[in-house]
C-alpha positions in Angstrom: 18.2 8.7 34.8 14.7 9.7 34.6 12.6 6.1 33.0 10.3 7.2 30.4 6.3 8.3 31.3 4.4 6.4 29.0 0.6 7.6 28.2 -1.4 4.5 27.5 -4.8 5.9 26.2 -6.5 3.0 28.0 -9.4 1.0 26.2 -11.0 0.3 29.3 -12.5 4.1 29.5 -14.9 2.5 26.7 -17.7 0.6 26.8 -17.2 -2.6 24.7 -14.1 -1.9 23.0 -10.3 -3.3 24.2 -6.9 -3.0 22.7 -5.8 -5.7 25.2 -2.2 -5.3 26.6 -0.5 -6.1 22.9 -1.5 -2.6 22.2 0.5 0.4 20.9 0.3 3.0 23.1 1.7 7.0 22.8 5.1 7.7 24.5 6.2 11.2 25.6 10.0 11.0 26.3 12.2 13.4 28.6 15.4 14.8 27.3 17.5 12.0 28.8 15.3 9.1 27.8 17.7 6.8 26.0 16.4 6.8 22.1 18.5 3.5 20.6 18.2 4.5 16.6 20.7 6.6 15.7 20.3 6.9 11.9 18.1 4.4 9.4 19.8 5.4 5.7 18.4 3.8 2.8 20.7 3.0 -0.4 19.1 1.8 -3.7 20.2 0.7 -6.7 17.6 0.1 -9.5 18.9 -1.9 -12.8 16.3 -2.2 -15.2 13.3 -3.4 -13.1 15.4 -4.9 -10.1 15.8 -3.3 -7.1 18.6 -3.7 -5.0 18.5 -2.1 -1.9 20.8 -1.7 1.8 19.0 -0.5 5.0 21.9 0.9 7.3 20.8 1.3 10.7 23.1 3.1 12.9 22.3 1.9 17.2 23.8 4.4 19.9 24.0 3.7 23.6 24.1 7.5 25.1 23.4 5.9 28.8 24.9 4.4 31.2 24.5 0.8 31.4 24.0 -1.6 28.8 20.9 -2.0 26.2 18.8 -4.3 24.2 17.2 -2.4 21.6 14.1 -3.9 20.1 13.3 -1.9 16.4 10.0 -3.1 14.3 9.8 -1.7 11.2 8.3 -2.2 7.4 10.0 -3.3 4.4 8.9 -4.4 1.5 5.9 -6.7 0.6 7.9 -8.4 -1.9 11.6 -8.2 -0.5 14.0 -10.9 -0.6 16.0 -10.2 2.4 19.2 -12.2 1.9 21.8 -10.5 3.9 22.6 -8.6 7.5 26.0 -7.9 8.9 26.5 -6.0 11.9 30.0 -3.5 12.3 31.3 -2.5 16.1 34.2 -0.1 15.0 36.5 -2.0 12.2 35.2 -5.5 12.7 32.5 -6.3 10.0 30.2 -10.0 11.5 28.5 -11.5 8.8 25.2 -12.8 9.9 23.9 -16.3 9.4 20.3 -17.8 8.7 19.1 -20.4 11.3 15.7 -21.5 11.5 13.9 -19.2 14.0 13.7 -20.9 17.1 16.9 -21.8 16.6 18.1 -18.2 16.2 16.6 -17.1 19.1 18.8 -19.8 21.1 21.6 -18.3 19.6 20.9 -15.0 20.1 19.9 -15.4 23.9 23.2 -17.8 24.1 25.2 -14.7 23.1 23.7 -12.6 25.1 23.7 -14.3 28.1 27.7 -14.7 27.5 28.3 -10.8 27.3 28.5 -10.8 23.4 27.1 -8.0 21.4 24.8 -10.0 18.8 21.9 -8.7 15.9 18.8 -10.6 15.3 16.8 -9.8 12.5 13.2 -11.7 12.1 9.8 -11.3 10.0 6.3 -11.0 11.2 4.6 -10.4 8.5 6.1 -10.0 5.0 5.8 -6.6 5.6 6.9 -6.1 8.8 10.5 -7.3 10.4 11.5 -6.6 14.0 15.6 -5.8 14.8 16.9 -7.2 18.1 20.2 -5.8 18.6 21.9 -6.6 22.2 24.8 -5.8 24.7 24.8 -2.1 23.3 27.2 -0.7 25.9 27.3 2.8 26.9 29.3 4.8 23.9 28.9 2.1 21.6 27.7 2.6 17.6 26.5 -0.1 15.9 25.8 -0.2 12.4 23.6 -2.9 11.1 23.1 -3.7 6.9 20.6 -5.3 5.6 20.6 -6.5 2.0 17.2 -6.8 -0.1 16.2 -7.2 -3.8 12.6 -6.8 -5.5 11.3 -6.7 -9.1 9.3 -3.6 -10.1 5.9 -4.1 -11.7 4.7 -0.7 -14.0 1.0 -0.3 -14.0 0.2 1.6 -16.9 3.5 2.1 -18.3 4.3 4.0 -14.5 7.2 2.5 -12.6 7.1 2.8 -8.8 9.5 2.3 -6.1 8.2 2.0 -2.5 10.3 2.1 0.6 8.0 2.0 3.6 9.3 4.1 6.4 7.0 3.3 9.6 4.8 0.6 10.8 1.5 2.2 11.9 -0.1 1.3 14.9 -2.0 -2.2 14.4 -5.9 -2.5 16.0 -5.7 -6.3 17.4 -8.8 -6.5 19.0 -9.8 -9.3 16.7 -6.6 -11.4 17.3 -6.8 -14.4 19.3 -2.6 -13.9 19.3 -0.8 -12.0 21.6 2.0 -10.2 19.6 4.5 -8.7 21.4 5.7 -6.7 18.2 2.8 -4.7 17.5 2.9 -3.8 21.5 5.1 -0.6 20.2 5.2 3.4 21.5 4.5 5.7 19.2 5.4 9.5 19.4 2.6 11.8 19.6 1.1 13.8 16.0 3.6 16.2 14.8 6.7 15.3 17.0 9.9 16.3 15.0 11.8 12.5 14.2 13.9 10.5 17.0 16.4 9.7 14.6 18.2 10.4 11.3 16.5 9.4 8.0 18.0 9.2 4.3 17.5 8.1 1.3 19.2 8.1 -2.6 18.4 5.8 -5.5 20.2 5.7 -8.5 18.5 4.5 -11.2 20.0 2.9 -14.4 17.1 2.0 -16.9 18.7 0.8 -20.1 15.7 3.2 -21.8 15.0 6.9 -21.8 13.2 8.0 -18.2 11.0 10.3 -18.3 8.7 11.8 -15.5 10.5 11.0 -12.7 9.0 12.7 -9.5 7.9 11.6 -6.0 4.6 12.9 -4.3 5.8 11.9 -0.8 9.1 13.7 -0.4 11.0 16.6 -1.6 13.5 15.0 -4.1 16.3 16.4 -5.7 17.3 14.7 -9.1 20.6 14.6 -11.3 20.6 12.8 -15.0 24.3 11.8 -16.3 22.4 11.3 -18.9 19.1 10.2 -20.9 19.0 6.5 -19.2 20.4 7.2 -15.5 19.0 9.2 -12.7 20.6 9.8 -9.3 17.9 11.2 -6.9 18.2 12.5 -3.5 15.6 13.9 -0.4 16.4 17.6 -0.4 16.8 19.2 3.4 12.9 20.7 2.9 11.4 17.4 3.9 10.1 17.6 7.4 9.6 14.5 9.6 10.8 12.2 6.4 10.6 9.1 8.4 6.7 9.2 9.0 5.1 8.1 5.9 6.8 5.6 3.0 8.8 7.1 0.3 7.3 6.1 -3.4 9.3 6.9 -6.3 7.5 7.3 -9.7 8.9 7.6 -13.3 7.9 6.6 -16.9 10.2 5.2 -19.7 10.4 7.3 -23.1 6.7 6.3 -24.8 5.6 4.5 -21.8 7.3 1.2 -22.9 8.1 -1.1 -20.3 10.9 -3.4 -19.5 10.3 -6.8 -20.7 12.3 -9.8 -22.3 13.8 -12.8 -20.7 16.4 -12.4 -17.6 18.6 -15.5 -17.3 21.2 -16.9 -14.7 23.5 -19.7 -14.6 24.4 -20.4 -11.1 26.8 -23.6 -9.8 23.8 -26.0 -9.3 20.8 -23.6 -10.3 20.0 -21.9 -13.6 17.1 -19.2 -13.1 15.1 -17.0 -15.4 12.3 -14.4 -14.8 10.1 -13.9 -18.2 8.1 -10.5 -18.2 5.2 -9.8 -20.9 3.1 -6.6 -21.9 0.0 -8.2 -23.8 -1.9 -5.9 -26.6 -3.5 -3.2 -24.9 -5.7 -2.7 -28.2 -8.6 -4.7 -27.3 -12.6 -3.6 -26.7 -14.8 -5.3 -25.0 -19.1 -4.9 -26.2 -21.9 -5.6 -24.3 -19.8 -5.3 -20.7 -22.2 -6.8 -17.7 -23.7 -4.7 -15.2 -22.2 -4.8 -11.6 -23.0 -4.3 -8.3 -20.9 -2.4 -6.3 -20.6 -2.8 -1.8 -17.9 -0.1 -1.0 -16.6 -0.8 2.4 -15.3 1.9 3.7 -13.0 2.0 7.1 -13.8 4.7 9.5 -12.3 3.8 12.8 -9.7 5.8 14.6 -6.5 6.1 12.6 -8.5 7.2 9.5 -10.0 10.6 11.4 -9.2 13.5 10.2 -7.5 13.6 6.8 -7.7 10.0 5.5 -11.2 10.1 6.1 -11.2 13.3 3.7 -9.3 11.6 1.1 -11.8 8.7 1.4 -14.5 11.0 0.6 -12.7 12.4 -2.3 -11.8 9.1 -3.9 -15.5 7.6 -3.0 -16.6 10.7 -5.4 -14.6 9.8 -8.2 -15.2 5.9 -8.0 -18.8 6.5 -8.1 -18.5 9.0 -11.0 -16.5 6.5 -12.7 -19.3 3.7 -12.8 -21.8 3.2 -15.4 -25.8 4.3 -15.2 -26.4 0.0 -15.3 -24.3 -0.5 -12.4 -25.7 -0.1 -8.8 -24.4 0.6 -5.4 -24.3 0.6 -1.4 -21.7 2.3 1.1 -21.4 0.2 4.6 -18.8 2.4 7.0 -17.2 0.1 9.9 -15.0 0.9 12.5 -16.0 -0.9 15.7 -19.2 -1.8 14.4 -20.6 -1.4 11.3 -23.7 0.9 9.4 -24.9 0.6 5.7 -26.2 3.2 3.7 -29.3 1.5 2.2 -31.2 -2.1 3.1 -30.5 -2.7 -0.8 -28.5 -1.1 -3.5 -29.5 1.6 -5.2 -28.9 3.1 -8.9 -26.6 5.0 -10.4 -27.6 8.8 -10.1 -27.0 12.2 -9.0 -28.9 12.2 -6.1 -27.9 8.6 -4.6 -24.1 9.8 -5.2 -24.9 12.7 -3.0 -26.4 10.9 -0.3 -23.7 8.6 0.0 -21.2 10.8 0.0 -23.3 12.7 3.0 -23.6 9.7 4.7 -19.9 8.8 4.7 -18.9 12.6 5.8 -21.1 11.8 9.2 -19.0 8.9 9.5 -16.9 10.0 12.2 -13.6 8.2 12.8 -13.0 6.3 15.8 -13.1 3.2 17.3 -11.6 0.0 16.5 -10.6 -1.1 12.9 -13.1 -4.5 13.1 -12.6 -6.2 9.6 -13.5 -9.6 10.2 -16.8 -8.3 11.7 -17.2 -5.9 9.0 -16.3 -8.6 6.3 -18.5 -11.3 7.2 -21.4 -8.8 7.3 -21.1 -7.6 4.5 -21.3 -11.3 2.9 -24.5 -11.3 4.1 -25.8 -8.3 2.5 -28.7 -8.9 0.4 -28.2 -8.1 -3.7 -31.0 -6.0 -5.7 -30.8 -8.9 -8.0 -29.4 -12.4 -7.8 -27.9 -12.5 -10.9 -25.4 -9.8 -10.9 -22.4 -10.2 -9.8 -21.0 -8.0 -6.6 -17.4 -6.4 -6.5 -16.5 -5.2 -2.8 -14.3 -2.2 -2.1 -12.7 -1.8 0.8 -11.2 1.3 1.7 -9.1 1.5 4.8 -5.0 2.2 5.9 -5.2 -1.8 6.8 -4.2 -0.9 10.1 -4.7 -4.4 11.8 -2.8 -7.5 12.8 -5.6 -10.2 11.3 -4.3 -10.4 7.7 -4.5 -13.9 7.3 -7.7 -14.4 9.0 -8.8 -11.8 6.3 -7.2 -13.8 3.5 -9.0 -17.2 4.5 -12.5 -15.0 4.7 -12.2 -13.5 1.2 -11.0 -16.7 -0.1 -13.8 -19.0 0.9 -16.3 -16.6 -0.1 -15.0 -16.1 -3.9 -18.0 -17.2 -5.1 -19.7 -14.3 -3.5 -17.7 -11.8 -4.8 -14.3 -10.4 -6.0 -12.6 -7.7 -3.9 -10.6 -4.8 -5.0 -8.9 -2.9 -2.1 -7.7 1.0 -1.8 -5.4 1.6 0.9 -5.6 5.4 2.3 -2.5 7.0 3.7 0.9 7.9 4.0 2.3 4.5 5.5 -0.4 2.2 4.6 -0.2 -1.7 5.7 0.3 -3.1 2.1 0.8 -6.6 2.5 -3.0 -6.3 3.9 -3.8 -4.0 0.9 -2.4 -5.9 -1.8 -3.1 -9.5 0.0 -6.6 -9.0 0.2 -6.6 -8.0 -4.0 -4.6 -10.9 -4.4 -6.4 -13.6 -2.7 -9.6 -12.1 -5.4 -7.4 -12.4 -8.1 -8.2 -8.4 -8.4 -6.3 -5.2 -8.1 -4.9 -3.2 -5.2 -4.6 0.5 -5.6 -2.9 3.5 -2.9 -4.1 6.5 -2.6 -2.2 9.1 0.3 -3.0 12.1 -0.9 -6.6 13.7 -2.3 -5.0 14.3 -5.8 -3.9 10.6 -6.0 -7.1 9.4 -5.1 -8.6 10.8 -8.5 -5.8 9.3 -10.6 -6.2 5.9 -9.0 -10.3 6.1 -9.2 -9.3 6.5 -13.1 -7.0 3.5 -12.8 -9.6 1.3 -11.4 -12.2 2.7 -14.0 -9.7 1.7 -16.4 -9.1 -1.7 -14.8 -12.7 -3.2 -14.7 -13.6 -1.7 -18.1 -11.5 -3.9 -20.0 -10.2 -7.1 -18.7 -6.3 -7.5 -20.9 -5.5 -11.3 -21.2 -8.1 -13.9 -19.6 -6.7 -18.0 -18.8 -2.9 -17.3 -19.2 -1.2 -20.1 -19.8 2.4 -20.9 -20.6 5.0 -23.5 -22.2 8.5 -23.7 -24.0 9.4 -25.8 -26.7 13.2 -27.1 -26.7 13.2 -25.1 -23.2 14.0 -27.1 -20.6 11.8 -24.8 -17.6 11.0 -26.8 -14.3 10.0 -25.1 -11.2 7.9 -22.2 -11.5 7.0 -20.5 -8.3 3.6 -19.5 -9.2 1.5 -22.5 -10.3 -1.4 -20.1 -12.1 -0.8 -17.2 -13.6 -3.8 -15.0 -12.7 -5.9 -12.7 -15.6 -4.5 -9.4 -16.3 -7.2 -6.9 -16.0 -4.7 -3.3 -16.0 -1.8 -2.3 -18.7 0.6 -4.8 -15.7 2.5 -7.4 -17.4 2.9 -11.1 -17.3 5.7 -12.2 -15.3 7.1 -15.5 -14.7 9.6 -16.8 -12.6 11.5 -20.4 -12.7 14.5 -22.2 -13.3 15.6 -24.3 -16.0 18.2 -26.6 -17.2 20.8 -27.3 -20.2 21.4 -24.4 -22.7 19.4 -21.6 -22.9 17.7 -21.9 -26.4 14.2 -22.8 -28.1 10.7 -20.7 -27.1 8.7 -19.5 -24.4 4.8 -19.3 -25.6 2.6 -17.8 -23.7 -1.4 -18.4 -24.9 -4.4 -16.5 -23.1 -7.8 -14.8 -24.7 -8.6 -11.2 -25.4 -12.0 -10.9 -25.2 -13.4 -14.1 -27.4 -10.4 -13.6 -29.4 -6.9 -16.1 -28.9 -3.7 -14.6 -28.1 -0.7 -16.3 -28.5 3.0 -14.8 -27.8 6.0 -16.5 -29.0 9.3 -15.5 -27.8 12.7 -16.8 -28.6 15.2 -17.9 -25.6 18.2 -17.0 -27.4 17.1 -13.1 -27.5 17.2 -13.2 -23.5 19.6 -11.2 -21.8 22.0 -14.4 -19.3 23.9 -12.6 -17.1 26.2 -12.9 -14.0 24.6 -9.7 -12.9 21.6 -11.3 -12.6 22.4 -13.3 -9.4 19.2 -11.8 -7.9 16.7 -13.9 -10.1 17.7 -16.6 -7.2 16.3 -14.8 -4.4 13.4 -13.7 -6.4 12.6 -16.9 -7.7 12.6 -18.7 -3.8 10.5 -15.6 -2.3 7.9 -15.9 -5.1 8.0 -19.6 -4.1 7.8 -18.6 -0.6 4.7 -15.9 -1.0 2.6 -18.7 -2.8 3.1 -21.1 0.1 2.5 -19.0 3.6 2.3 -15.6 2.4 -1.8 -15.2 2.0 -2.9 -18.2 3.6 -4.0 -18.9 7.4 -4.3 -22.8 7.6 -1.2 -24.8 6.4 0.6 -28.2 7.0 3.9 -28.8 8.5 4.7 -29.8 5.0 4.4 -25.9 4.0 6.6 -24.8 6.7 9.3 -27.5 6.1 8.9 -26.3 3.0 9.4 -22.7 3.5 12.3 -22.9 5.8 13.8 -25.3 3.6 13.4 -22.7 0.8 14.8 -19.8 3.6 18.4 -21.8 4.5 18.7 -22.8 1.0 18.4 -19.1 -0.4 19.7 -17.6 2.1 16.2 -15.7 2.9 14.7 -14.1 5.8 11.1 -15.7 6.2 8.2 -16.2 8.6 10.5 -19.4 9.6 14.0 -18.3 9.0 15.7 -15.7 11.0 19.4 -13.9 10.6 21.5 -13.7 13.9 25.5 -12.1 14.2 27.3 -12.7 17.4 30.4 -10.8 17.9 33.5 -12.6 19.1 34.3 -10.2 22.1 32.9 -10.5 25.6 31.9 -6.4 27.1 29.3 -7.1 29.4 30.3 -9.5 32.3 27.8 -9.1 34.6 25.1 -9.2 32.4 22.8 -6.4 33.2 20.5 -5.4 30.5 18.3 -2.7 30.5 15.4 -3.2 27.2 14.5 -0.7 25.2 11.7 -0.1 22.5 12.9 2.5 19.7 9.7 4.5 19.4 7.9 5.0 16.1 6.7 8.1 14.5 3.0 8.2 14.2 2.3 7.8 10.7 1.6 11.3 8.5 -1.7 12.5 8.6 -2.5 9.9 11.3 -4.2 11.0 14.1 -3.3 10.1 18.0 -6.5 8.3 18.1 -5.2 5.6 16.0 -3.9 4.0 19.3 -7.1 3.8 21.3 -10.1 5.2 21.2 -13.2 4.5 20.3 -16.4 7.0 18.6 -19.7 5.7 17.5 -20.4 6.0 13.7 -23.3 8.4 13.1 -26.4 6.2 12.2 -27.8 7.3 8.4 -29.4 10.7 7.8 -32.4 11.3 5.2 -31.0 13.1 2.0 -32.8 16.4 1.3 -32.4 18.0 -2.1 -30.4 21.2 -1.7 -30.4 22.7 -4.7 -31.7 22.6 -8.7 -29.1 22.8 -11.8 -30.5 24.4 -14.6 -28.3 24.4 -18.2 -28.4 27.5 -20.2 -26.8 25.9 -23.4 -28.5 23.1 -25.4 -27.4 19.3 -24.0 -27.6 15.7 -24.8 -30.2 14.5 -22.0 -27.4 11.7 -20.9 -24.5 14.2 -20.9 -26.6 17.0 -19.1 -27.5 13.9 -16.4 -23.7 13.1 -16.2 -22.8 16.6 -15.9 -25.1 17.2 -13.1 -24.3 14.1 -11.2 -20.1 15.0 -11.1 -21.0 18.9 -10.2 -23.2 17.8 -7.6 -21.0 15.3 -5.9 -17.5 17.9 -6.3 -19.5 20.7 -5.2 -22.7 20.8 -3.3 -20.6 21.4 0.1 -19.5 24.5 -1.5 -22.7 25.9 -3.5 -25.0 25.0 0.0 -22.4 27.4 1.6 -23.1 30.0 -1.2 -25.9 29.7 -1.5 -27.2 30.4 1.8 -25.6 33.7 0.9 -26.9 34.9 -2.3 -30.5 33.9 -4.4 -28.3 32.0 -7.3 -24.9 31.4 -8.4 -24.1 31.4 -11.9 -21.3 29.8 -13.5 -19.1 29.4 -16.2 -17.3 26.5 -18.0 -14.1 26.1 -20.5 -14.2 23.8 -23.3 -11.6 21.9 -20.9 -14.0 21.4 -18.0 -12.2 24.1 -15.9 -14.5 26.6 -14.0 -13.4 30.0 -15.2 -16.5 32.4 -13.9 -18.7 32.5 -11.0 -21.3 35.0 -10.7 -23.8 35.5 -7.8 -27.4 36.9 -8.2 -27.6 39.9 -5.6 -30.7 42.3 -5.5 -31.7 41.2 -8.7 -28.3 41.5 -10.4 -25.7 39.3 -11.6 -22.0 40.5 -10.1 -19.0 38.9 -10.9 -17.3 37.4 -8.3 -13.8 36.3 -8.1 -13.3 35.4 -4.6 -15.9 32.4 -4.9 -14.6 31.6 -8.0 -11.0 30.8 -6.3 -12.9 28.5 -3.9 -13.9 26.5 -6.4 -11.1 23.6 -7.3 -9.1 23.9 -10.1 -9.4 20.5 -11.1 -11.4 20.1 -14.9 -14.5 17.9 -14.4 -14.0 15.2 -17.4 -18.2 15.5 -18.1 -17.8 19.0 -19.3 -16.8 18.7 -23.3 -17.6 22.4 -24.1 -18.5 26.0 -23.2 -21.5 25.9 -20.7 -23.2 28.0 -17.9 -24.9 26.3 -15.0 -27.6 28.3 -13.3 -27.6 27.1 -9.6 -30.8 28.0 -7.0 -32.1 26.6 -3.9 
């Protein structure tokens, strides 16, 4: 059998740059290389807003000697893994959960005896690696995994997200060696190694409405008004390289929320979810600063970095004329856009967005580096306070070190994060936000990246419900796995989980401020809906408890990991402490050869081969030249005319420079509805209309344009 030829794009061909050997590298297989995945098939069932899901992972041994396939791949952020069993033909092995280094003794153990045996461990919440050993030759394993989440609507939009792939991790700035991010990768484009599926049925208890997903090609059946069934059609090419997400709306864009209750044999559990008063304004809103941080190292060349640009327009567009400014790009090192921030306008928007096109990706993703400098960035004035926004697929093993920065600089400034891509590392993403008490936002595509710029225009415009704070009155609640409940800045409900004991009666009331004015919530425990069906509050409850102890933090006591394993053999729950292992009963491989192999991963969508080593210099700033005047041939308002010249400008001047180098002037026309429905170009003295550039233009309405206009355009 031929062994696999591995290309290792080695870091040592650059000056000052190194993957070290815990590096993923690019694998190019031959026709006999032994591939271990057979088929990953993903089941989910979504009842109201909990999702319960089965991964079924097929292993195949098409060799000739025995295997040990090692699998890492994403789940999750939020998944309560609380179940494995492993199949070999018609025997079905329940897996047990040991703590970890005790499941790797009983893995090895079985191993070592000939025993086919299935570990299954976390290494980040994220991120879970499968061990699966003594695969003889001919054999088919099947291995289930059992996981339940709650689903959180932001803006009335539900989403469910199955990540697919783990992208290749920069860990230049680790001080760990990590054997699982030391994966192959196949190479941009190459068709799957293995079979991918997916359905979700979805019963909502409400009307659903809108239900579409802008990462696959989905076929979907309705039984009727409150039940969906949805399936990947046979379009989808390489499904398994970029995360499935799920979107749909309930009739008026209600949400699901209530009381959830269990009784369990020594437990009783309930999960509280609450929608505060959207119908709040907010006067005299402070001015900002504004450091966007914006990732350009090697995994985001190519089209992430375009989608960055397109969502750096719209965010800009979206801030108001007292806010200010400044753009730092980092990959391997970092450059800033101006020594101080600068005002909102036309021309400053421009140059940024310039400055960030000549950002070339490449390079290594060096957050830490990037973070602490921007801390020291000087402000344009010291009483302002600074939001950073960092832009980036997260594609780096230092989350925690990343937490414990942001965290012990929140007096320096909140953080909102925007993670670019088709399989995006979110428990960096959303740790990050979380840590700030902010928001996290995802943006794979360029049309998503205007909807969520309008999200996060929405989000620090008006903050919802400020010092949340909740009690019960003749409701006995102990427990709760979150000790704060953080402000609610987006249309996202309040959601609270605990236990609680003796009869489930009397009130939950939840207090908080809108603005300067009180809210108070009273709800009655008797309305709640206590099931048997909702067993899974359990394992919500314990990995809620479990995030707020390890999840986002670096340093901890042994207290906090007794704790959390604890927590992970009591619930039954796969945890950075807690792993599952199933060892078959028979004995197939006496002599105990083992040959290990690595399943290789799909290079994420849209990612390109540099992500795995590689490094390019980012571009040092250029001057901004002025490249062409606006003139309005309809009466204005002076600050709409400004507003209307500052969005053109920044959608545009790529494409009117073009033009323009081609013809004197361009002329053209605008719908009531902000739509560009005429383009005429000045030629010999004469104004001829011009289809052809019109089609160039995007079809997407620029929300500045209220009415009819014409925009003169000349060098």
């Amino acid at each position: 059998m031929k062994l696999f030829y591995t290309i290792i794009l080695c870091c040592s061909f650059f000056a000052g740059f190194s993957q070290y050997d815990n590096s993923p590298y690019l694998l190019v297989s031959t026709e006999d290389a032994v591939i271990p995945l057979k088929s990953s098939k993903t089941e989910v069932e979504i009842s109201g807003t909990i999702a319960h899901v089965k991964v079924t992972q097929v292993y195949q041994n098409k060799g000739n000697q025995a295997i040990e396939a090692k699998y890492v791949f994403p789940l999750s952020t939020k998944a309560a893994v609380h179940k494995m069993q492993m199949t070999i033909g018609n025997r079905i092995v329940n897996a047990k959960i040991f703590e970890k280094q005790e499941a790797q003794k009983v893995y090895d153990s079985a191993i070592e005896e000939g025993k086919r045996a299935a570990k299954l461990e976390q290494h980040r919440p994220n991120v879970f690696q499968m061990n699966v050993g003594n695969i003889m030759p001919g054999d088919d394993i099947t291995i289930d995994i059992y996981y339940t989440e709650m689903l959180v609507p932001l803006n009335g939009e539900y989403q469910f997200v199955a990540p697919a792939v783990v992208g290749p991790r920069f860990t230049g700035e680790s001080a760990e060696n990590e054997e699982s991010f030391n994966m192959p990768y196949t190479a941009k484009g190459i068709a799957d190694s293995f079979d991918f599926d997916m359905t979700v049925t979805l019963n909502a208890g409400m009307i659903i409405q809108n239900m579409n997903s802008t990462t696959h090609n989905v076929n979907v059946n309705y039984p009727d008004a409150k039940t969906a069934e949805v399936f990947l059609s046979e379009e989808n090419k390489n499904p398994s390289n970029r995360d499935f997400i799920l979107k749909y709306n309930l009739s008026g864009n209600q949400i699901q929320s209530g009381l959830l209750l269990y009784e369990g044999e020594d437990e009783n559990f309930f999960t509280y979810q609450m929608e505060p008063n959207k119908n709040v304004v907010l006067e005299d809103i402070p001015a900002r600063e504004y450091l966007f941080i914006v990732d350009v190292s090697g995994s985001m060349n190519g089209y992430p970095l375009e989608v960055s640009r397109e969502l750096m327009r719209n965010l800009l567009c979206g801030l108001r004329m007292t806010d200010t400014f400044n753009v730092q790009l980092f990959a391997s090192s970092s450059t800033i856009f101006s020594p101080t921030p600068v005002e909102i306008n036309e021309q400053n928007i421009e140059a940024a967005i310039r400055f960030l096109s000549e950002g070339q990706g490449g390079g290594g993703t060096q957050l830490l580096s990037a973070l602490n400098e921007a801390y020291k960035l000087p402000r344009k004035e010291l009483n302002v306070a600074r939001s950073m926004v960092i832009i980036t697929d997260g594609y780096v093993s230092v989350e925690k070190e990343a937490f414990e920065l942001i965290s012990s600089n929140l007096d320096q400034a909140n953080v909102f994060t925007f993670g670019i891509g088709s399989s995006v590392n979110r428990y960096l993403i959303e740790g990050m936000a979380k840590v700030s008490n902010s928001e996290s936002f995802i943006a794979t595509t360029s049309e998503e990246a205007q909807e969520v710029a309008k999200d996060f225009a929405n989000y620090i415009a008006t903050p919802l419900l400020t010092r949340v704070k909740i009690e019960s009155k003749g409701f006995d609640m102990y427990d709760l796995a979150q000790k704060s409940i953080p402000d609610v800045f987006a249309a996202r409900p309040v959601i609270i989980h605990g236990k609680y004991r003796g009869k489930a009666e009397g009130k939950i009331i939840v207090t908080g401020y809108q603005g300067k004015k009180r809210f108070r919530e009273v709800y009655n425990v008797s309305d709640g809906q206590l099931s048997k069906r909702n067993k899974a509050l359990g394992y919500l409850w314990a990995r809620k408890r479990i995030g707020e102890l390890d999840d986002y933090k670096k340093l901890f006591n042994e207290d906090v990991k007794a704790e959390v394993v604890e927590l992970g053999l009591k619930y039954n729950l796969v945890t950075n402490y807690t792993s599952f292992v199933a060892v078959d009963v028979a004995i197939v491989n006496k002599d105990g050869s083992l040959m290990k192999v690595k399943q290789p991963l799909p290079m994420p969508n849209n990612v390109n081969n540099s992500a795995v080593g590689a490094e390019a210099v980012v571009k040092e700033t250029s001057k901004f030249k002025r490249t062409f005047t606006i003139t309005f041939e309809d009466k204005i308002e002076k600050k709409d005319k400004r507003q209307v010249t500052m969005e053109f400008k920044v959608m545009y001047s790529e494409l009117v420079t073009k033009y323009l180098g081609r013809y004197e002037s361009l002329r053209i026309k605008f719908n009531a509805q902000g739509k560009i429905v005429g383009v005429e170009k000045l030629e010999n003295g004469k104004w001829i209309s011009e289809d052809k550039i019109r089609l160039d233009f995007s079809e997407i309405a620029m929300k500045s344009v209220q009415k009819e206009m014409i925009l003169t355009l000349k060098k």
